[in-house]
Steps between C-alpha positions, in 0.01 A plus 500: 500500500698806350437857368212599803539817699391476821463786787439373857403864705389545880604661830827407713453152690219354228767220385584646190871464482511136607179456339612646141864329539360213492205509264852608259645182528248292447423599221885597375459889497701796593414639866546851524456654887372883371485599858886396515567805235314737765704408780835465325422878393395613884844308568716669267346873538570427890853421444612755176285798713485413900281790645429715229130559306429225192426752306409389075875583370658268780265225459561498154857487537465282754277225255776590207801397733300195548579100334245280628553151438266179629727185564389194559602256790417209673432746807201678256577781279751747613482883392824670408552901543795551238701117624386536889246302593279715679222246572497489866569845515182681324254287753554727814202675653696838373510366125135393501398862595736682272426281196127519539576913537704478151280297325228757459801762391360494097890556446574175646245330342614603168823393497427139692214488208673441170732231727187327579368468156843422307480188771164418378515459105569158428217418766543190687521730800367545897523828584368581885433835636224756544390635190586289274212388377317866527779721347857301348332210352120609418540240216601250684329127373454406892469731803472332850437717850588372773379587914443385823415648855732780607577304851591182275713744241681636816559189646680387181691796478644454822552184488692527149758799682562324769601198337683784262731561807263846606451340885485869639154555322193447669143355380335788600742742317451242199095587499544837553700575189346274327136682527658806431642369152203351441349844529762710296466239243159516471434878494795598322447701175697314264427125477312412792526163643174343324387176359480569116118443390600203254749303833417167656433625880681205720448520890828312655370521871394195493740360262820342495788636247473194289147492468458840409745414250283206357210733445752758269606202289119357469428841346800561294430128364151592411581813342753276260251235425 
């Protein structure tokens, strides 16, 4: 099963990342983490300008300075901020905030845009995110949203950072920044966080990774039929 483009969109904590990673390869296609670009950009304008304003002409040199690379390993796929693997890095509590800030910058957008697309044209591609369904991939030939309770979501979250190495974070810290973004997300001007009106709604609260997984495939194998 070649050649489909698939977008997997939802808040933090939904499953998507483990969810879409593994959707990929079973059925042999490219994974590409979207929210990974976000947070490799809040990493990199935190490092090239530490305490001074993001303004639009330093976060576009910031995305130009940029070579973002997605390597596979046996650990899962690894993201690389030109050579470094920054993978660990970009999921701190700080990162989360700052990319979800930057990603409603239109400059940022622009510039992570065109990457996003030039990964996408030989299709046979996952990509996970926010909005890609509703504003990079409109087109797209499947569109999946996935949610679950916000308790559940931060429970994951947690869960995932402090087997990440993050043991100074707390649950409740976890929630609370976690209904925050889902609030900026949602009422931001430019691509809100939104199940596009054509995407297969899946609720993973009561679902495990693999079976959520099960139902994607089911659908993409219809759709092919």
């Amino acid at each position: 099963m070649k050649g489909l483009l698939i977008t997997i969109d939802g808040p933090s904590g939904a499953g998507k990342t483990t969810v879409s990673r593994k959707a990929a390869r079973r059925l042999g296609y490219t994974y590409v983490d979207t929210g990974a670009l976000y947070r490799a950009v809040a990493f990199a304008a935190s490092r090239q300008y530490p305490g001074m304003p993001l303004d639009d002409t330093r976060l576009k040199q910031v995305c130009r300075d940029m070579k973002l690379e997605f390597k596979n390993t046996e650990g899962g796929s690894r993201l690389l901020l030109n050579g470094v693997d920054v993978s660990k890095e970009i999921r701190t509590q700080e990162m989360t905030m700052l990319a979800s800030r930057l990603s409603a910058q239109p400059v940022v957008r622009k510039e992570l845009l065109e990457i996003q697309r030039s990964m996408a044209r030989e299709g046979g591609v996952v990509f996970e995110g926010r909005d890609m369904g509703t504003v990079v991939f409109p087109d797209a030939d499947i569109k999946f949203f996935l949610f679950a309770d916000p308790e559940i979501r931060a429970r994951r979250r947690y869960l995932e950072l402090v087997a990440g190495g993050h043991t100074e974070v707390t649950y409740e810290e976890v929630f609370a920044t976690m209904k925050k973004r889902d609030r900026d997300d949602a009422s931001r001007a430019l691509a809100p966080l939104k199940p596009a009106e054509d995407a297969v709604r899946i609720d993973s609260s009561e679902l495990t990774e693999d079976e959520v997984v099960d139902r994607i495939l089911s659908c993409v194998r219809n759709l092919s039929k």
